[in-house]
C-alpha positions in Angstrom: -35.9 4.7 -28.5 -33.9 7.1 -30.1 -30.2 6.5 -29.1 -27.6 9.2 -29.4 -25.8 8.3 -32.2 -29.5 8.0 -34.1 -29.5 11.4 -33.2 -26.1 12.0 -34.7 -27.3 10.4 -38.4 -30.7 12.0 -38.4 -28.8 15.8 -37.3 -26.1 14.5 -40.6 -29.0 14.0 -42.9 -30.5 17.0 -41.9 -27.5 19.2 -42.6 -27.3 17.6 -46.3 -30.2 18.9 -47.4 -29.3 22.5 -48.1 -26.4 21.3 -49.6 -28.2 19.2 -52.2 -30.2 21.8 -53.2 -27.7 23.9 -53.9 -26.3 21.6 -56.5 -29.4 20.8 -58.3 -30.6 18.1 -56.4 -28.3 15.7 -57.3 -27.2 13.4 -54.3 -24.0 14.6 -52.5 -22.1 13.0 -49.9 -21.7 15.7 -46.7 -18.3 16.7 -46.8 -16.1 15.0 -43.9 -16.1 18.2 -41.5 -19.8 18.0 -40.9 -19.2 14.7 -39.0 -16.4 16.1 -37.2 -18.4 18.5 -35.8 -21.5 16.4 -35.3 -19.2 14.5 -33.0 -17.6 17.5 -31.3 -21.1 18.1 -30.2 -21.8 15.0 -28.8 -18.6 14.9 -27.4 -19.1 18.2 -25.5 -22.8 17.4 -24.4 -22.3 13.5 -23.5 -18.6 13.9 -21.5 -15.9 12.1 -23.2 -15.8 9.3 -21.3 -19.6 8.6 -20.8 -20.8 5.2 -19.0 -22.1 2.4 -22.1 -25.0 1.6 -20.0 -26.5 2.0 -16.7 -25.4 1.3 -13.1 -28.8 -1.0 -13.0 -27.9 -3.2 -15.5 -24.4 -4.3 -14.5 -27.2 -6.5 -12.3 -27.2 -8.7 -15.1 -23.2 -8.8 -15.6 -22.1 -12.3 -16.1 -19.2 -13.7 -15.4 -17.9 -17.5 -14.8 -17.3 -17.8 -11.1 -18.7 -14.0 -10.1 -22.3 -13.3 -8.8 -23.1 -9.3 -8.9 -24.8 -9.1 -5.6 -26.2 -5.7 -5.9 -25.6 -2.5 -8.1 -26.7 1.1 -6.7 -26.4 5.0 -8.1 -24.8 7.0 -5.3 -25.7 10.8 -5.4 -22.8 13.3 -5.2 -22.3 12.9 -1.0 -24.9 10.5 -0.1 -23.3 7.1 0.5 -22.5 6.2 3.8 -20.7 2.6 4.6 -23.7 0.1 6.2 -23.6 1.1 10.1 -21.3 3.9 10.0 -22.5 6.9 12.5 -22.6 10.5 11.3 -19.4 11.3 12.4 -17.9 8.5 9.8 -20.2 9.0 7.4 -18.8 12.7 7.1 -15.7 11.7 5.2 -17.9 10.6 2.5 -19.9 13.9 1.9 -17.6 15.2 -0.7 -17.5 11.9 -3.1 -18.9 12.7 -6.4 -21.4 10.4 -7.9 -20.9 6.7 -8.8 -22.5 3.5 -9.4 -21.5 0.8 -6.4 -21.2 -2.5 -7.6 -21.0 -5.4 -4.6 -20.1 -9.2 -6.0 -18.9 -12.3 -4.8 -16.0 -14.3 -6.2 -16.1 -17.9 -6.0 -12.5 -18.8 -8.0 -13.1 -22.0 -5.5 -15.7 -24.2 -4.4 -14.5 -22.7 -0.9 -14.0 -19.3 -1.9 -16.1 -16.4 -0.6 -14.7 -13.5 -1.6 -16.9 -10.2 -1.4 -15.8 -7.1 -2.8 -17.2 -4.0 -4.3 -16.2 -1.7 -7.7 -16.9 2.2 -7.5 -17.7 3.7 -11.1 -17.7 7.2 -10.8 -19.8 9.5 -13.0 -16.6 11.4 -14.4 -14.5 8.8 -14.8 -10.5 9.5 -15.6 -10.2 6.4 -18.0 -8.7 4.6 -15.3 -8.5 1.6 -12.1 -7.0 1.8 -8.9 -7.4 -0.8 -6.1 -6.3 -0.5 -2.5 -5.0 -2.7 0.0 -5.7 -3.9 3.3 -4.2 -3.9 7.2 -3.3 -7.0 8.8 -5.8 -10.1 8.4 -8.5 -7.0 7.5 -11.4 -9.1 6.4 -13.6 -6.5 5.2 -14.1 -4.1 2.4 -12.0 -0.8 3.0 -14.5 2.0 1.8 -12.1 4.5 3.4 -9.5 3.9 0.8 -11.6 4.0 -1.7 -12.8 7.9 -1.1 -9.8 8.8 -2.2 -9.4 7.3 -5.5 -13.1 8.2 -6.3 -12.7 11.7 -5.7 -9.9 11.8 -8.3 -12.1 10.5 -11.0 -10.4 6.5 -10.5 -13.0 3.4 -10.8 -12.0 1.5 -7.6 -11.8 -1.6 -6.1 -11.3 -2.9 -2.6 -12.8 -6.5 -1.2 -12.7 -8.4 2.1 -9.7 -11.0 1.2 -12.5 -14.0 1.3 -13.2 -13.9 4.6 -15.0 -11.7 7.2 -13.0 -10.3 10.8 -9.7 -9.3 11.5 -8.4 -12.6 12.9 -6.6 -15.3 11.1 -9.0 -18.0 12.6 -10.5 -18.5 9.2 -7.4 -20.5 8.1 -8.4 -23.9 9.8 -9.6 -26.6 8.1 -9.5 -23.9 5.1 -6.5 -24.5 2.7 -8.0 -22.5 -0.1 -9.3 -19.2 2.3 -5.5 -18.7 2.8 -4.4 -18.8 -1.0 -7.3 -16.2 -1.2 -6.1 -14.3 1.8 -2.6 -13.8 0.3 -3.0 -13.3 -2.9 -5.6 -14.9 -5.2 -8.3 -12.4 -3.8 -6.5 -9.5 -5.3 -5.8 -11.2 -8.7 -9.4 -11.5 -8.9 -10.5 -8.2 -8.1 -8.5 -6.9 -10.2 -9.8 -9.1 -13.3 -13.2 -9.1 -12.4 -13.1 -5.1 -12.2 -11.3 -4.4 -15.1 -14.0 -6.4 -17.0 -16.9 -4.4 -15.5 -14.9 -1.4 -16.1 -14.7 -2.4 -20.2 -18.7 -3.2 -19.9 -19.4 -0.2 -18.4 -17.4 2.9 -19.9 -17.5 3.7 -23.8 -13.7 4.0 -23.6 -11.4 1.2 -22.6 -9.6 1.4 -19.7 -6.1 3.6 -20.3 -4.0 2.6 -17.1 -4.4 0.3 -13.7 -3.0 1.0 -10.7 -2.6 -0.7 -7.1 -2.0 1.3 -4.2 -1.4 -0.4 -0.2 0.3 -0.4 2.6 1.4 -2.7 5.5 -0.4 -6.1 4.5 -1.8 -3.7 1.5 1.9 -3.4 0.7 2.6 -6.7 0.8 -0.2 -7.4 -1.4 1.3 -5.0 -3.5 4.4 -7.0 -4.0 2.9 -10.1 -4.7 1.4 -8.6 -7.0 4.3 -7.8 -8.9 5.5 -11.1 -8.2 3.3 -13.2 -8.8 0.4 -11.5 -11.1 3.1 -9.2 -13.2 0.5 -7.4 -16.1 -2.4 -7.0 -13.8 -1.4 -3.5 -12.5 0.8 -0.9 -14.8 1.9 0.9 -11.5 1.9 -0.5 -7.8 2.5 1.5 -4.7 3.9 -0.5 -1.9 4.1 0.7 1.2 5.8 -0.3 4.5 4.9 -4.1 2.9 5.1 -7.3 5.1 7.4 -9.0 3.3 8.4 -11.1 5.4 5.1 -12.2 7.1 6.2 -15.1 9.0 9.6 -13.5 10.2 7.7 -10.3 11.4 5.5 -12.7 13.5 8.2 -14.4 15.1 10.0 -11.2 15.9 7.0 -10.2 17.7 6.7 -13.5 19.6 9.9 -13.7 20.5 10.4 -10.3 22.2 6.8 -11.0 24.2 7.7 -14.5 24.9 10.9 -13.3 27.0 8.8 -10.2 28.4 6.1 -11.9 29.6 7.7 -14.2 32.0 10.1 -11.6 33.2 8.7 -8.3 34.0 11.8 -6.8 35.5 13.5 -6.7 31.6 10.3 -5.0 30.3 10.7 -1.4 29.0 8.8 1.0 30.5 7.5 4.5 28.5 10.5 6.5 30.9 12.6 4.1 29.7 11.8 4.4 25.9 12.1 7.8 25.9 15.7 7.5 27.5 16.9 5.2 24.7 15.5 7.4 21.8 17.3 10.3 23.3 20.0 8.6 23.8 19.8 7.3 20.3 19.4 10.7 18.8 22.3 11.9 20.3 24.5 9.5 18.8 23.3 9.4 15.3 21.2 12.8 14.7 24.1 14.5 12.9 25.3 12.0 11.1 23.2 13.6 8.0 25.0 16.6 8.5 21.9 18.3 10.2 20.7 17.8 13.5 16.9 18.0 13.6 15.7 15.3 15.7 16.0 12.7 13.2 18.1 10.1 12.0 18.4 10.3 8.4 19.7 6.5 8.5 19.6 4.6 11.1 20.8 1.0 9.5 24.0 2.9 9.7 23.7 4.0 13.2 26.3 3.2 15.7 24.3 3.6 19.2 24.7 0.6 21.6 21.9 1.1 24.6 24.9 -0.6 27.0 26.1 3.2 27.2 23.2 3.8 29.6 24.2 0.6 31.5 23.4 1.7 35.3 26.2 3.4 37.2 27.5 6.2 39.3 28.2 8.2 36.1 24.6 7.9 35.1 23.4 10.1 37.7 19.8 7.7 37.2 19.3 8.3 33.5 20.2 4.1 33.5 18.9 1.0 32.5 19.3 -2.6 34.4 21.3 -4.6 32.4 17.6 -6.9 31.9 16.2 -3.8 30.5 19.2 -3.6 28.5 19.3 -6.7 26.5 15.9 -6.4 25.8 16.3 -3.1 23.9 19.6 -5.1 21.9 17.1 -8.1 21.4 14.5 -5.5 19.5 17.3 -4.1 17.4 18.8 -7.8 16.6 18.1 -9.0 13.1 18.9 -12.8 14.1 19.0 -15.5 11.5 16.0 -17.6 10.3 18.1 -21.4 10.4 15.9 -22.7 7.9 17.4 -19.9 5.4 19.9 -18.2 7.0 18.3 -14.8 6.0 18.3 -11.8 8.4 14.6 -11.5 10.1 15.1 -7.6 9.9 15.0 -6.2 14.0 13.2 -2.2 14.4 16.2 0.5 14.4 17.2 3.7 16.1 14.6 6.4 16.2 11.7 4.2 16.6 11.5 3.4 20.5 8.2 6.0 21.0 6.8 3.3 19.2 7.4 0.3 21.1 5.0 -1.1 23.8 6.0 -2.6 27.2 5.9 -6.2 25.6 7.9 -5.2 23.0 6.8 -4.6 18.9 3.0 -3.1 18.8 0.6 -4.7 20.0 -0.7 -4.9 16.2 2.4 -7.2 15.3 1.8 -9.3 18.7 -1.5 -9.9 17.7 -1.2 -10.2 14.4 2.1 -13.1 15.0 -0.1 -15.1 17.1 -2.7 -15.4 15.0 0.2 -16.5 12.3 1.7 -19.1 14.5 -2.4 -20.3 15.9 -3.8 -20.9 13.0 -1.8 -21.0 9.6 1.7 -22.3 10.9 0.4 -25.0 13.4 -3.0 -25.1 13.2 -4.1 -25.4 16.4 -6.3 -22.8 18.2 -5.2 -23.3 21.8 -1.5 -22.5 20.8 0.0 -19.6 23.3 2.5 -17.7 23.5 3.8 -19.6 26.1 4.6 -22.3 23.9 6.4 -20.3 21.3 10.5 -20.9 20.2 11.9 -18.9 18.3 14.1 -21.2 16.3 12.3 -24.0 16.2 8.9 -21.3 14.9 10.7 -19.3 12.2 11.8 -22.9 10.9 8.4 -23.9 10.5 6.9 -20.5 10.0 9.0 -20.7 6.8 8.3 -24.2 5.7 4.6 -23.9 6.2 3.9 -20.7 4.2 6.2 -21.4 1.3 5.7 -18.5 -0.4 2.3 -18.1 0.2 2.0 -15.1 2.6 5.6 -13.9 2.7 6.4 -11.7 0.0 9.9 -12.4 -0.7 10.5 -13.2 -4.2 13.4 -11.2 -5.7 12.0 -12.6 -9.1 10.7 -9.0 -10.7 11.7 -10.1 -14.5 8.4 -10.5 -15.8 7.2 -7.2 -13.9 9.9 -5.3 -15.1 9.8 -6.6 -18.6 6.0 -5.7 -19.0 7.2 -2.2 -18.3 5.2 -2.5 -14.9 6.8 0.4 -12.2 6.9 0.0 -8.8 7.3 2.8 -5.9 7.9 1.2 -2.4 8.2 2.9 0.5 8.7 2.7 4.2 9.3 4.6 7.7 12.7 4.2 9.3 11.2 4.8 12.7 8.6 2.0 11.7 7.7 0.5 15.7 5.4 -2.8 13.6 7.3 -4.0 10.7 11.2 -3.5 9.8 12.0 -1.2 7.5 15.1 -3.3 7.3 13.1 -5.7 6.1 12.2 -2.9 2.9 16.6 -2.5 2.0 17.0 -5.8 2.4 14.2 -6.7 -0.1 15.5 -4.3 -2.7 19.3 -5.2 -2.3 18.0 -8.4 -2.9 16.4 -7.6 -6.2 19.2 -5.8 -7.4 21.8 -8.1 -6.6 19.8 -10.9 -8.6 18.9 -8.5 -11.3 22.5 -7.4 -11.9 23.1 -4.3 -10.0 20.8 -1.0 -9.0 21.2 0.1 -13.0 19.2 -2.7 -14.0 16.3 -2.2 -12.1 16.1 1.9 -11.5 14.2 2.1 -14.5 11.1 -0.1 -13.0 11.7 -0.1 -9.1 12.7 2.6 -6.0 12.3 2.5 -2.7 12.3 5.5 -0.9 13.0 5.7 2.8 11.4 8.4 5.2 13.7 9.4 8.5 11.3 9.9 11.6 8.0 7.8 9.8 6.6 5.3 11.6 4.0 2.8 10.3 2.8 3.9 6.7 2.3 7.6 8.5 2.9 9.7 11.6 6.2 10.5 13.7 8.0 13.4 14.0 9.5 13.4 10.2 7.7 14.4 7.0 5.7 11.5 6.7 2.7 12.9 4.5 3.5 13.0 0.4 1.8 12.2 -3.0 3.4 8.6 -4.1 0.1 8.2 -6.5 1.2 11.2 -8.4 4.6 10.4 -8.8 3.2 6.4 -9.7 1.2 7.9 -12.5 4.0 10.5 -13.6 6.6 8.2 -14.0 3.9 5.1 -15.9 2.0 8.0 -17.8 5.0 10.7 -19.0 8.4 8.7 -18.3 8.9 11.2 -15.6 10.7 8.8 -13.0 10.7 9.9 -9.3 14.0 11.5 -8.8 12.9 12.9 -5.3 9.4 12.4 -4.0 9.4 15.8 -1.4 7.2 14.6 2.2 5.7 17.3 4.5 5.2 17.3 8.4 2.3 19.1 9.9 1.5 20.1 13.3 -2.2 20.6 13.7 -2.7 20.9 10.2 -0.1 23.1 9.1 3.2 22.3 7.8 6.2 23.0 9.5 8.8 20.6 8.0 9.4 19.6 4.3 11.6 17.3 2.9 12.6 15.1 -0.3 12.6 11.4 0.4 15.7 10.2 -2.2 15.4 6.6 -4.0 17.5 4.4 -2.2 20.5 4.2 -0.9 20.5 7.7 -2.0 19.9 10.5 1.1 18.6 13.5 1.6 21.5 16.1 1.9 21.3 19.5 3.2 22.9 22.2 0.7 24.4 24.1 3.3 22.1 27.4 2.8 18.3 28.1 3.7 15.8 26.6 6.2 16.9 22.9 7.1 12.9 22.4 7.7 12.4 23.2 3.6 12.7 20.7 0.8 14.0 22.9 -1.4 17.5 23.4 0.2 18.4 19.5 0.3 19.5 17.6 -2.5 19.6 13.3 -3.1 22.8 11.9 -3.0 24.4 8.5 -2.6 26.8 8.6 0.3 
């Protein structure tokens, strides 16, 4: 079979011929353009960064510990995820073509990780993985349309395990490493390697994009596995797992035994207007945000019940529940703040407390990785005595709370985090904290700037949605800053209401804030500048 660069020699030889007639036969080399533009030809006919071989033969990829399960050519628009209706499948009919590549990782005699590589057709010389939500035990084909369609080979896989429930932990040591961090580690090798097999070109840049557990899988990353991603996106992460879970635990432990403390929708709705009220302005604009509410002075005993509250009151049960969700109480193993929600994110609360997401999900923490028991309940949670062990047990396994970015940083590795400040599921207190604690053992915000910001959104909730600009382009600026040098100075967020903007504005790196320049539209990017306060 002729291959193409046969083709190229045999086209070179051809185009010698005239030229060694014209000086009398005797043998001349073809001067250096002709093979210049032999290649240009080839370049322009075979696409710059044309696959090595087919998406059939990666069958036969071999790798220690990695079986390639199955390897299929989608067409431009056909795939649809295995038992998806029509309505799902729809998100998928603009994908452009690619080779899907399903394998299972066996770092472990107990390891069963599954995942899947996407190889598109016009590839952009690069990698980009994607997270996962909660104790996700699948493969997240939804994240990985996106990537695709910008020309990214991309990577998602199950975490080792198959459900959304942590049950998999007992009797399962090595299931949890895989769950909280060595599944990534080897997606991320094992792709990269397909990637090199499969493309002419090597691979120019990988990223990592998450959020939620995807953004806590993005720190540990970072942490742990430094040169495995050039750029990581991190986004609302669960640092601190086990802290989260015990915050969750220990507002529906108290709620569930005494109904009359529980906060109702009405009363939600009273204590975020009431919260507005106090801090709205405090940005210098009021807009039905609060631009930062760690610094927020609102105390809910204001609307303790009395004749001046004409019935816009709460019982002083309901009260002390609302200060118990904005507490940030010690964990006495550490004596480290377990970060509490803040102003501005009561729509987000449920009558038992944190979502029911974060209940769920701190259950199934406490159930099956902390004491390993399956009929553990709620009613036998304490708080203390919990985050104590919660602590001990995962030592740094789950959590996410190395400060330790040296090796990142020094690899040239950047990292964008960012999180909602009306987050109702996991503290964005928990984001400041993290990154004050980087700094301060780094040596101050000037040491780390270059490598790591965290950018805040006023009125985001969980990793999207609320009523402040909460929709933005964090790849862009990821690849900007790793590609060109370009750091994020501002990264600007839009809100829409259904579908159409009506609200811009610039998200700052922290603890700088968005300012309003006294002139324009306050609902246009453009007229506010980032400024530390």
């Amino acid at each position: 079979m002729w291959t193409p660069m046969a083709w190229l020699f045999m086209l070179e030889a051809n185009l010698r011929r005239p030229i060694m007639k014209i000086s009398g036969g005797r043998p001349m080399s073809a001067p250096s353009p002709v093979r210049y533009l032999l290649a240009l030809v080839f370049c322009s006919v075979l696409s710059p960064l044309a696959a090595a071989q087919s998406c059939e033969s990666l069958r036969d990829f071999s790798l220690v510990n990695v079986e390639v399960n199955s390897t299929e050519q989608i067409a431009a628009g056909a795939f649809a995820p295995p038992g998806s209706n029509s309505n799902a499948a729809n998100r998928y009919e603009t994908l452009p073509a690619f080779c899907r590549v399903q394998l299972t990782l066996t770092p472990t005699p107990d390891s069963d990780i599954k995942m899947e590589l996407w190889l598109p057709a016009d590839w952009n010389g690069k990698y980009l993985a994607v997270g996962n939500a909660a104790f996700t035990g699948f493969v997240r084909h939804s994240s990985m349309a996106m990537p695709l369609s910008r020309g990214y080979a991309t990577s998602s896989t199950d975490t080792g395990h198959v459900g959304n429930t942590a049950s998999f932990a007992l009797g399962h040591p090595q299931k949890v490493y895989d769950f909280a961090w060595r599944a990534v580690h080897e997606m991320a090798e094992t792709s990269k390697t397909l990637i090199d097999t499969y493309y002419d070109d090597r691979l120019q840049y990988s990223y990592f994009t998450g959020c939620s557990a995807g953004g806590r899988q993005a720190m540990k990353e970072a942490q742990r596995f430094p040169t495995d991603f050039d750029g990581i996106v991190a986004g609302a992460p669960g640092l601190d797992w086990t802290g989260r879970a015990a915050s969750a635990l220990r507002i529906e432990s108290h709620l569930l035994t005494n109904t009359a403390a529980r906060l109702l929708r009405s009363d939600r709705e009273l204590l975020h207007r009431s919260a507005l009220d106090f801090c709205d302005a405090d940005d210098g604009v009021v807009d039905g945000l609060i631009g930062n509410p760690a610094q927020c002075s609102f105390d809910p005993e204001v609307l303790q019940c009395g004749d001046e509250n004409d019935g816009a009151c709460l019982s002083s049960a309901k009260i002390n529940t609302a200060k118990m969700i904005y507490s940030s109480p010690l964990n006495p193993s550490t004596g480290r703040a377990i970060t509490g929600l803040l102003p501005g994110s009561e729509l987000g609360w449920t009558d038992l407390g944190w979502t029911q997401s974060a209940r769920a999900t701190g259950l199934d923490q406490f159930r099956y990785l902390v004491y390993e028991d399956e009929n553990f309940t709620i009613d036998q949670f304490n708080f203390e005595p919990a985050s104590s062990a919660g602590e001990k047990k995962d030592d740094d396994t789950v959590n996410a709370l190395s400060p330790d970015l040296f090796e990142f940083i020094a690899a040239g590795g950047k990292l964008i985090a960012y999180h909602g400040w009306s987050d109702p599921q996991i503290s964005p207190a928990s984001a400041t904290q993290y990154y004050e604690r980087v700094s301060r053992v780094s040596g101050g915000r000037d040491a780390i700037h270059d490598s790591f910001r965290l950018f805040m959104a006023p009125g985001m909730g969980h990793c999207a949605g609320g009523p402040g600009p909460n929709s933005f382009d964090s790849l862009s600026a990821l690849e900007n800053w790793v590609e060109r040098e370009q750091a994020p100075d501002r990264i600007d967020a839009v809100h829409r209401s259904n579908g159409v903007v009506d609200r811009s504005r610039p998200l700052c790196p922290f603890p700088e804030v968005a300012v309003y320049d006294g002139s324009g539209s306050t609902d246009e990017a453009g007229n506010f500048v980032c400024r530390a306060l």
